[in-house]
C-alpha positions as CSV (number, residue, x, y, z in Angstrom):
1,X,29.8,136.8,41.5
2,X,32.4,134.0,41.6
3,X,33.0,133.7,38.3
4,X,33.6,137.6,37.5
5,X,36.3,137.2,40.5
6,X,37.7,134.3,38.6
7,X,37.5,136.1,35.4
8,X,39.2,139.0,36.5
9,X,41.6,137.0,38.5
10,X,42.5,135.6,35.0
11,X,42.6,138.7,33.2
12,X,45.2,140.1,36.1
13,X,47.2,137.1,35.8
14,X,47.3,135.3,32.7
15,X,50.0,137.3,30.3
16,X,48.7,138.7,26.9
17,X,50.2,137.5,23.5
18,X,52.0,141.0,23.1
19,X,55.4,141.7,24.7
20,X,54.5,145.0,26.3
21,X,51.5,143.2,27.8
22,X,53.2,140.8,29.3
23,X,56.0,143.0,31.1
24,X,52.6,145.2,32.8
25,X,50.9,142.0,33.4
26,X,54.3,141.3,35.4
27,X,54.9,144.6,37.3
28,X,51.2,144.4,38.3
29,X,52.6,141.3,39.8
30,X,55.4,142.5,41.7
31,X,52.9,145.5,43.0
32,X,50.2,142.8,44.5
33,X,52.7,140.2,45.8
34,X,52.2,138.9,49.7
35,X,52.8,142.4,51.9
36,X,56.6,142.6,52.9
37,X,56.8,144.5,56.0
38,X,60.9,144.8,55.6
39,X,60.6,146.6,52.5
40,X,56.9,148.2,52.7
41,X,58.3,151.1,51.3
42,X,58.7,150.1,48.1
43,X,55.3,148.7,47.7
44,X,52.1,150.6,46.8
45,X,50.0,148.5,47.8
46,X,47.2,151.4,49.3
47,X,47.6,153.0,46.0
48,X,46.4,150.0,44.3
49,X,43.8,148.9,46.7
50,X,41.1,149.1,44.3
51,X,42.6,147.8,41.2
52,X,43.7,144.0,43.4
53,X,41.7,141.4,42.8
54,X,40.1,140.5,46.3
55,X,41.2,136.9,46.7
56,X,44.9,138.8,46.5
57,X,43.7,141.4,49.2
58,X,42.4,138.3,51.3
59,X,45.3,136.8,50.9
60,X,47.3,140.0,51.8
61,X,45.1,140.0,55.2
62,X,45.1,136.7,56.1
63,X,49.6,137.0,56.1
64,X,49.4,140.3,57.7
65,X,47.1,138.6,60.8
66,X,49.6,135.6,60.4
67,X,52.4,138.0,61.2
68,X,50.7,139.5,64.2
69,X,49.8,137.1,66.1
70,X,52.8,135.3,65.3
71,X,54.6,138.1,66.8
72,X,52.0,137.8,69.7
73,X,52.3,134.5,70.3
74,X,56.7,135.0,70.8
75,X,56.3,137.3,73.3
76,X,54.1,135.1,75.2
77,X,56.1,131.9,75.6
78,X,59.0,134.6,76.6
79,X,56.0,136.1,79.5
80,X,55.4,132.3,80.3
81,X,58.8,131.2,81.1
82,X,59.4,134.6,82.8
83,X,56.8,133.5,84.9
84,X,57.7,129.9,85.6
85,X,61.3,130.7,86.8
86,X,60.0,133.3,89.3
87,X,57.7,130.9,90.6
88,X,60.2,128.7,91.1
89,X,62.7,131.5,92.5
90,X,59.5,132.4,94.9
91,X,58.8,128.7,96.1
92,X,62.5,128.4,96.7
93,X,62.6,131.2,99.4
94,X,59.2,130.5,100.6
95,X,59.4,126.5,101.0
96,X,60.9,127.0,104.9
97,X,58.9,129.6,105.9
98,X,55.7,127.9,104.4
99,X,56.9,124.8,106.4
100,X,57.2,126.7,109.6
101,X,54.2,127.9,109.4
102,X,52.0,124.3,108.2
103,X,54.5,122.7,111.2
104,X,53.1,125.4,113.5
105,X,49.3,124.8,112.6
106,X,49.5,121.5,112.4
107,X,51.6,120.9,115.8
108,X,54.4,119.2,114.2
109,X,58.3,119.5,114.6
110,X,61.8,118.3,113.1
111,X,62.5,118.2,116.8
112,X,59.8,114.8,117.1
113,X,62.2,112.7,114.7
114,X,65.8,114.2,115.2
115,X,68.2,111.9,117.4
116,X,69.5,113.6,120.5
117,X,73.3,112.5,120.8
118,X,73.9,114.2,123.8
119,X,75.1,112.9,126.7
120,X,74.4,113.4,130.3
121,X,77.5,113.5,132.1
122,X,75.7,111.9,135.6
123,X,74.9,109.4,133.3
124,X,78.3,108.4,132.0
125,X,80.2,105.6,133.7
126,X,83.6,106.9,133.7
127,X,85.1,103.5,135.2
128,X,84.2,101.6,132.6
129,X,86.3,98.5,132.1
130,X,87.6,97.6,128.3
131,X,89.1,94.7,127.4
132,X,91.8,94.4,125.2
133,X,92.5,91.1,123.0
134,X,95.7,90.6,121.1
135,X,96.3,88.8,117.9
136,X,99.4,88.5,115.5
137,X,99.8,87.4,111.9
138,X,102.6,86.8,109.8
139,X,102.5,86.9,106.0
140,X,103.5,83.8,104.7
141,X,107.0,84.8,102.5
142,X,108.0,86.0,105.9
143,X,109.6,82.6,108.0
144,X,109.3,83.9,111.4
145,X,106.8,82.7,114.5
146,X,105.3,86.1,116.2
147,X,102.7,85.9,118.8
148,X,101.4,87.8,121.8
149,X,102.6,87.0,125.0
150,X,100.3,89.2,126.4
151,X,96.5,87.9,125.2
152,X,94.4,89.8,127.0
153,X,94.6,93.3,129.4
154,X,91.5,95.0,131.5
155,X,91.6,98.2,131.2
156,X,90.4,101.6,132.4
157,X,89.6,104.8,129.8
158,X,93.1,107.0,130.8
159,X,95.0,104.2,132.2
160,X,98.7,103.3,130.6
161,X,99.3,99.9,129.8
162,X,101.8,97.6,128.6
163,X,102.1,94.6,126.4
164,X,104.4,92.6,125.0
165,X,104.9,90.4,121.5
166,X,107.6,88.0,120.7
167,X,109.3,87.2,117.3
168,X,111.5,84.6,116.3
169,X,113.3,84.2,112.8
170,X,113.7,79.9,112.5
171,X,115.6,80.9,109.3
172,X,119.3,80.3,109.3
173,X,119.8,83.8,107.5
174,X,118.7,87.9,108.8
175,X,115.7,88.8,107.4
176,X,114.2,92.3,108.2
177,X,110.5,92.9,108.7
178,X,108.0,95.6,109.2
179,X,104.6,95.5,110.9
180,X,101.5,97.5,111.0
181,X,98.4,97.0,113.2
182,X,94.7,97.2,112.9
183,X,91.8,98.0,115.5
184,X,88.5,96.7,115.8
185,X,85.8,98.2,116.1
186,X,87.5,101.1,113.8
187,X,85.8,103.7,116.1
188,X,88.4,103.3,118.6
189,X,91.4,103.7,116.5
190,X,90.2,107.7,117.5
191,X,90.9,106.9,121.1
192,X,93.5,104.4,121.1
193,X,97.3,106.5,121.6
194,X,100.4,104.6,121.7
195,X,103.5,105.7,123.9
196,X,105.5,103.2,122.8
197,X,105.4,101.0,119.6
198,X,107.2,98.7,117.2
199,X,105.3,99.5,114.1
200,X,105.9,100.9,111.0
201,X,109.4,100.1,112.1
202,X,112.3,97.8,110.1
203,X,112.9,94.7,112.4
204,X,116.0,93.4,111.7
205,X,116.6,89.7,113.2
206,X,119.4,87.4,113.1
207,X,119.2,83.7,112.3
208,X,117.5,81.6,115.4
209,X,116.8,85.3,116.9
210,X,113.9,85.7,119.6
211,X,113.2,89.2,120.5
212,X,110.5,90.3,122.7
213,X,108.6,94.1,121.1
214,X,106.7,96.6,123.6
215,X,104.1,98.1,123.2
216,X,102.6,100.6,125.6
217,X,99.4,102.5,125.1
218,X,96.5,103.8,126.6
219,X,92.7,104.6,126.0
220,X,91.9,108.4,125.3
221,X,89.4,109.4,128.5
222,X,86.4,111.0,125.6
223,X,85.7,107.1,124.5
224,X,83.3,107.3,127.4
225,X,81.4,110.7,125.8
226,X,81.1,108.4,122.3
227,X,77.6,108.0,121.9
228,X,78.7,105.2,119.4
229,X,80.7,102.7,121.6
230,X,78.5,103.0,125.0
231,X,77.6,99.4,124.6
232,X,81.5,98.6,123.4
233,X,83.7,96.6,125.7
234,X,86.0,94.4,123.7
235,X,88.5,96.0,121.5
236,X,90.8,94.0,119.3
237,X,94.6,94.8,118.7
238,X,96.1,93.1,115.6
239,X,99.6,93.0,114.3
240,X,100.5,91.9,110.9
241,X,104.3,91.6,110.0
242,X,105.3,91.6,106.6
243,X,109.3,91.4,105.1
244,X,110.3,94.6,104.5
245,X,110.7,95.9,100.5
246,X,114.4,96.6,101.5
247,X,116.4,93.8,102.4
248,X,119.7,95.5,101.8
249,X,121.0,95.7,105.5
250,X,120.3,91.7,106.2
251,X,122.0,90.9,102.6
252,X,125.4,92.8,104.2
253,X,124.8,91.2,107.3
254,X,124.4,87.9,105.5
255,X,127.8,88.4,104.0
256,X,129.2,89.3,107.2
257,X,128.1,85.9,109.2
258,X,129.2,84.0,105.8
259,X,133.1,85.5,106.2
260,X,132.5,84.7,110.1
261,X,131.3,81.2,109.4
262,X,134.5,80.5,107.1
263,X,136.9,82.5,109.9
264,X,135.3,79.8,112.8
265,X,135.7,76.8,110.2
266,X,139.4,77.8,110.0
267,X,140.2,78.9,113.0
268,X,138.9,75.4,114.0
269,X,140.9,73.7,111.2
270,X,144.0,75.3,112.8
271,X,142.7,74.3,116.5
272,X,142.1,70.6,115.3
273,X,146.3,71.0,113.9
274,X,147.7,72.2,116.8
275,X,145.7,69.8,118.9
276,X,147.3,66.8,116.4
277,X,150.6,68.2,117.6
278,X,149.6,68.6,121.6
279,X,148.7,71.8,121.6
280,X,145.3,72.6,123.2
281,X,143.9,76.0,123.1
282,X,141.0,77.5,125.6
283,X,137.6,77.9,123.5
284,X,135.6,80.9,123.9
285,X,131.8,79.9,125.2
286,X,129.2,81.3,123.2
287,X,127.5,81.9,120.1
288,X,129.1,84.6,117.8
289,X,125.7,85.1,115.5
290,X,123.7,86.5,118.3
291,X,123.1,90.2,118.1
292,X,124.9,92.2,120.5
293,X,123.1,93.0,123.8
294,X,120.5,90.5,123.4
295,X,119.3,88.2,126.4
296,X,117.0,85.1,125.5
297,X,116.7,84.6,129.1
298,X,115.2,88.6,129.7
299,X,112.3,88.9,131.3
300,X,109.9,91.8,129.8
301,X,110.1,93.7,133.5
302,X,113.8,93.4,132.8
303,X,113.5,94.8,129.3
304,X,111.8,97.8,130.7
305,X,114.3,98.9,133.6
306,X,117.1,98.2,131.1
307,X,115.1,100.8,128.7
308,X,114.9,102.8,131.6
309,X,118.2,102.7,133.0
310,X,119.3,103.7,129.5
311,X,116.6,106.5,128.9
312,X,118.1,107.6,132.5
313,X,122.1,107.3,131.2
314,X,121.2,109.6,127.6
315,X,119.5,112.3,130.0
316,X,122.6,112.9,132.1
317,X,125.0,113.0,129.1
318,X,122.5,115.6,127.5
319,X,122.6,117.4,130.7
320,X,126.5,117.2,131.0
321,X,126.8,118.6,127.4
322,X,124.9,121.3,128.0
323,X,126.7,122.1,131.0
324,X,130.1,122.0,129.6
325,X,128.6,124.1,126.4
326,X,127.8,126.9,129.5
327,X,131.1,126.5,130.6
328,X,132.7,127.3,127.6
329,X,130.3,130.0,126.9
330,X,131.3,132.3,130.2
331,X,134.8,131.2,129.4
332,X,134.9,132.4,125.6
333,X,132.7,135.9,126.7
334,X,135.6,136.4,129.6
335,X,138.1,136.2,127.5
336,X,136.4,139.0,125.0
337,X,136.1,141.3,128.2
338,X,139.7,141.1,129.3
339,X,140.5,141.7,125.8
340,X,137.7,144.8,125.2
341,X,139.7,146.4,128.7
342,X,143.2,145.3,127.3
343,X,142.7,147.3,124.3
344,X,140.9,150.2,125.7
345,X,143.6,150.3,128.3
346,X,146.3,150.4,125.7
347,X,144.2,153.4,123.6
């Protein structure tokens, strides 16, 4: 049986020694190739069933099957990853109610492990005593002395304060500075307001200059409902004064105490002359450099009613200004009237 298969596998095949043979040997070919389902059509392959040898209609089978189930097996994987993404979609809204209910069975509860922040107001000590350190710094381009000369203030949550820092400049030329400040812990910067502060403010000092800076503040009431500073007590104020980037107002000033410096050098040249010839002239007491209005000898509780008295002195010359803008008001809408009657009197 095998070898007639082989023989007439030959015979189909193998081309004859003639021309016309071997063009029929060729479209027999063509007729029996592999099944082409694109172009089936064309093919006659049910006419021919008989005539093929059968290892070309096995063949023919086996790539048919091949086809099929390869077109089988592409629509599965599609079925399969239809299927894992609405599992996934499916777990995702399920996972919290599936938890609810194994939570519920089970006896168990976010509620066991959660952190209740709360705060019973019976429980809160609203007298509560902070205390307050100050510190200073100076960076080291700037050559002035600055230190607190109030170290340390007790305090109650609500209750306005007042301390005081004092600067000196031992250079012999104005420099201007600016400071910031820093809390510690950092929570309380949330709670800590300032009325009154010299921060984030150009300092301008004169050579050999002291000046005392205010700083008034007070502790927001709520830093007694802050679960994260109950056990806080100490809070730490620092200032840190650094030369400002524009030095262009102490360069002029500079300048201006240089031309003074060489006026008083010959204004005393011309004293020391006229005291060669007898004449002696009164001197005027005093140092020229020192900024105007400034008082070594001022006390801080000075400092504040001088503040005062002038907060006090601006208010009534607002108030005054106003009036007199009133006042000239009614006058200016008088004089419209009288003229409105004039010329309706006239018409």
């Amino acid at each position: 049986m095998i070898e007639e298969q082989v023989k007439a596998e030959s015979e189909f095949f193998l081309p004859s020694s003639s021309q016309r043979e071997v063009d029929g040997q060729i479209e027999k070919v063509k007729k029996h190739q592999v099944f082409d389902p694109n172009n089936h059509d064309d093919t006659s392959l049910a006419e021919l069933e008989d005539k093929a040898p059968l290892a070309v209609q096995e063949r023919r089978q086996t790539v048919q099957v091949y086809n099929l189930f390869k077109e089988k097996t592409q629509w599965g994987e599609f079925y399969r990853m239809y299927g894992i993404v609405l599992m996934m979609l499916g777990g995702f809204f399920l996972a919290v109610p599936f938890y609810n209910v194994v939570c519920q069975t089970f006896g168990f509860s976010m509620s066991q492990h959660a952190k209740d922040y709360n705060f019973d107001n019976d429980k809160v000590n609203v007298f509560r005593k902070y205390r307050i350190s100050f510190m200073a710094h100076t960076q080291d381009d700037l050559p002035w002395e600055f230190q607190p000369q109030t170290t340390c203030l007790v305090v109650n949550a609500g209750e306005t304060a007042l301390a005081f820092y004092k600067v000196y400049n031992r250079s012999d030329k104005p420099i201007s500075g600016i400071a910031v400040y820093q809390i510690f812990p950092e929570e309380v910067s949330l709670y800590f307001n300032k009325i009154q502060c010299f921060c984030f403010e150009n300092q301008l000092l004169y050579p050999k200059e002291s000046v005392d800076l205010p700083i008034l503040f007070y502790l927001d009431p709520a830093i007694n409902y802050d679960a994260n500073l109950t056990g806080k007590k100490d809070i730490m104020l620092t200032y840190h004064f650094f030369p400002s980037a524009d030095q262009s107002i102490a360069q002029v000033l500079q300048k201006e105490i240089e031309k003074n410096n060489d006026d008083q050098r010959k204004l005393n040249e011309k004293r020391d002359e006229l005291k060669a010839r007898g004449i002696v002239l009164e001197e005027v007491k005093g140092n020229p450099l020192v900024a105007p209005g400034h008082n070594p000898k001022e006390t801080p509780e000075m400092f504040v009613e001088k503040v005062l008295r002038n907060q006090k002195r601006i208010d009534h010359t607002i108030k005054l200004w106003k009036e007199n803008q009133a006042k000239e008001m009614s006058i200016k809408e008088s004089v419209n009237v009288d003229k409105l009657t004039e010329s309706e009197a006239v018409a």
